[in-house]
C-alpha positions, 0 to 999 in steps of 0.5 A: 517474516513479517514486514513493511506496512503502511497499507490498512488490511480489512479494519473497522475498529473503535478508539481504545477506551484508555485515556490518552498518555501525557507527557507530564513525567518524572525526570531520569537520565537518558541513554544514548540517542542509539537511533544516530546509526540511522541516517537522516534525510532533510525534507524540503520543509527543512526537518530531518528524518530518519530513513527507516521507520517502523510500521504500527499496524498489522491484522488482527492488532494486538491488545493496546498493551501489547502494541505500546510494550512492542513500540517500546522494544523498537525504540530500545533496539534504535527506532526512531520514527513511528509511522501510524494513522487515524485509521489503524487505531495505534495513535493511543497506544504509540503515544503512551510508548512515547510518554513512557520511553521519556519517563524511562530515559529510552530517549532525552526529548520528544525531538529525538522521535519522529513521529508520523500520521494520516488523514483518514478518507472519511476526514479528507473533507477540507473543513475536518482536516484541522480537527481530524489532527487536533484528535490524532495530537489528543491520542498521541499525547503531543503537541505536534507531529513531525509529518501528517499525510494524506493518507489516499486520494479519496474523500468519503462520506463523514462517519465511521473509519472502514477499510475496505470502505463502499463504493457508495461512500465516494465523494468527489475529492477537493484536492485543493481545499484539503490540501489548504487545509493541510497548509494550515496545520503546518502554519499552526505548529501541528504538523512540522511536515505535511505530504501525501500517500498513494499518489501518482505523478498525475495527483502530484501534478494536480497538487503542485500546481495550486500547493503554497506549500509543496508536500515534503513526503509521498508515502507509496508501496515500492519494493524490489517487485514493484518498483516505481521509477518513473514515479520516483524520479518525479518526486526527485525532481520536484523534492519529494521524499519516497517512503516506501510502505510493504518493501519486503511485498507484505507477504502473507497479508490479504494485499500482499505477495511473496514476490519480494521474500521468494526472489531468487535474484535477492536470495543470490545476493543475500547468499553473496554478501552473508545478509537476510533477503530481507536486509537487501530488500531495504538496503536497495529501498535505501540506495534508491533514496527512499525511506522504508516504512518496515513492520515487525514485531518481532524483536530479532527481525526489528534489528536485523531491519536496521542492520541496512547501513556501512555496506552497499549493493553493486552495481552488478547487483543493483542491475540485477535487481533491476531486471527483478519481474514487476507486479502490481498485487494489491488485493483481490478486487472486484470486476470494474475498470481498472483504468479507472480505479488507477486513476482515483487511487494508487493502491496496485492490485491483482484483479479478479474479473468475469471472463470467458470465451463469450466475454473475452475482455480483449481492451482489459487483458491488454490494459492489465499487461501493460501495467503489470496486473495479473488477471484471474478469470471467475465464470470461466465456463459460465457462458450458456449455450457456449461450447457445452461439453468442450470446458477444457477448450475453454479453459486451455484458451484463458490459460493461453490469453496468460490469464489463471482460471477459478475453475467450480466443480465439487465433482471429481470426475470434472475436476480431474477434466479441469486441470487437464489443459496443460501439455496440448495448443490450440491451433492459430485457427482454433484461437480465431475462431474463438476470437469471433464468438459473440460477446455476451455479459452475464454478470449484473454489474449495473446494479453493482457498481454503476452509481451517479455518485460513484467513480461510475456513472454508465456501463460504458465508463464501467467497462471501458466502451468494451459492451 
């Protein structure tokens, strides 16, 4: 099942070399808007959108031709709003989509389409963001987008679009300034919307304090595994649009999980109500308010996800999903502080840190429950002079901090030793002892990761005062 996106994969792309598309056509008779079965919320800017939205992005993107062909199909079966960036490089290609479903008649104006777009981090610099949107309207073809976000929290050196971007391309993020500028696009006739992606309270706050124009739309990942209430009833309090980019968890994609298309309490209720797990997946999107940012390019999945409406959950069945496990999975990062990547971006993740039992991140392993962030331990035996000859007591003790081991053995005898943690304790004695061995970091993170210019400037702020 392919599904939601919004969240760029691994992407270093260049613009396509087709000239943009022009809205200079000839005339033929349009059919039906068939994107009235879609329902519409009204954005405190005071314009409709429609509440499903098709993602325009996926890894590795098709051939510019290929994209505008999809983009074609999914206004033909009832979409209505597209939802692209600067950084996935299908502006182009959507716009020639939109030229050519008006020359076709798919649609009978360019009002019948809603149209959204991002601000790119490399762009996010507040004297870039008008013509960082002039170039998003030249690809597009239009004179206008319903709604331009901010597509992250985070402003880079100018240059090249690339995600995942360098820690040493950061640059202090002037919210103000840039949200001005956003301002501006609106004031201009550019942008008839203007919002905000991967934003959490904090953010949100910080922006409305000094906002003339409050942000209509905070495009954030929710879906039945991560759902973000608090963050969801704060934007409701302060007229604030959901869209929910990855609903279905983006299973099989580098940033995703199958947490969402393996959940036995969705996969009940879809046997219940004769509906596909995905279908109650963006149905609970729905009833939460949120608008779902879904992606496939595959025809008969394209309908089935606008098959969401004139049914509904229960309630029996909305407090069921309710009670879904929660689990932040965004990747695979690198060892730092978590704390602190949660605080310049809203993107949620797994993380992938160096612990063992001489450097048992006790302060991380906390921080990680607490928030619902899974922790892998690389080096698990990598402590020298500790507990030579006993890997399984080191291995059974990370299992039993409910951390997964990356074990490294290409010898099968030990590989065989390795797995043989389960089935066996250790002792409360046993876990004290432990618990009191000294604390040793080996891996280099200083010259890694500590930057004047970066998000850390000290080993201290790097590993939570924990060394």
């Amino acid at each position: 099942m392919e599904d939601a996106d919004g969240s760029p994969g691994n992407i270093n792309r260049t613009s396509s070399s087709s000239s943009a598309p022009s809205l200079s056509i000839s005339w033929v008779h349009c059919v039906p808007n068939m994107g009235e079965n879609v329902p519409s919320v009204v954005l405190s800017s005071g314009w409709k959108m429609p509440m499903v939205a098709l993602g325009t992005t996926t890894e590795p993107l098709p051939p510019p031709q290929v994209l505008t062909s999809t983009y074609l199909t999914a206004i033909e079966v009832g979409y209505r709003h597209f939802d692209t960036a600067a950084l996935y490089n299908t502006e182009e290609p959507l716009g020639h989509a939109v030229a050519e479903a008006l020359r076709r008649g798919l649609v009978c104006t360019r009002d019948d389409l809603f149209i959204t777009s991002k601000l790119w981090c490399t762009d996010a610099h507040p004297d870039l963001v008008i013509p960082a949107l002039k170039n998003t309207l030249r690809k597009l073809g239009l004179g206008y987008v319903d709604l331009y976000l901010i597509h992250s929290p985070t402003r880079l050196k100018k240059g090249e679009m690339v995600y995942p971007f360098n820690k040493e391309d950061i640059l202090p993020f002037d919210m103000r300034g840039t949200w001005e500028a956003m301002e501006e696009c609106s004031r201009l006739g550019l942008a008839k919307s203007i919002g905000v992606s991967n934003f959490d309270c904090e953010k949100l706050s910080q922006l409305l304090a000094h906002a003339t124009i409050p942000p209509a739309v905070n495009q954030v990942k929710v879906n039945a595994s991560w759902q973000e209430r608090k963050l969801i009833e704060f934007c409701k309090e302060k007229g604030i649009h959901v869209c929910a980019w990855s609903p279905l968890g983006a299973n099989g994609s580098w940033w995703g999980s199958n947490s969402v298309m393996n959940s036995p309490i969705l996969n009940d209720i879809a046997l219940a109500k004769g509906k596909t797990i995905a279908q109650v997946a963006l149905r609970w999107i729905y009833e939460q308010g949120a608008t779902a940012v879904v992606k496939s390019f595959n025809e008969g999945r394209m309908k089935e996800n606008l098959q969401i409406f004139g049914w509904e959950l229960s309630g029996e069945e909305l407090n069921k999903i309710s009670q879904s496990p929660q689990s932040r999975v965004f990747g695979s990062g690198k060892s730092f502080s978590l704390a602190k990547f949660l605080d310049w971006t809203n993107y949620p993740k797994r993380s992938l840190v160096e612990l063992n039992v001489a450097w048992q991140q006790k302060k991380l392993i906390d921080f990680c429950k607490e928030n619902g962030i899974h922790l892998c331990a690389w080096s698990p035996l990598g402590a020298y002079g500790t507990l030579r000859g006993s890997n399984a007591v080191a291995l059974r003790w990370i299992y039993e901090q409910g951390v997964s081991v990356v074990v490294k053995s290409f010898n099968k005898g030990r590989m065989k030793e390795n797995i043989q943690i389960f089935g066996w304790e250790l002792s409360g004695e046993e876990l004290n002892k432990i618990s009191q061995i000294l604390q040793q970091r080996v891996f280099p993170a200083e010259e890694l990761f500590v930057s004047a210019k970066g998000p850390y400037k000290s080993l201290d702020e790097l590993w939570d005062g924990e060394i």
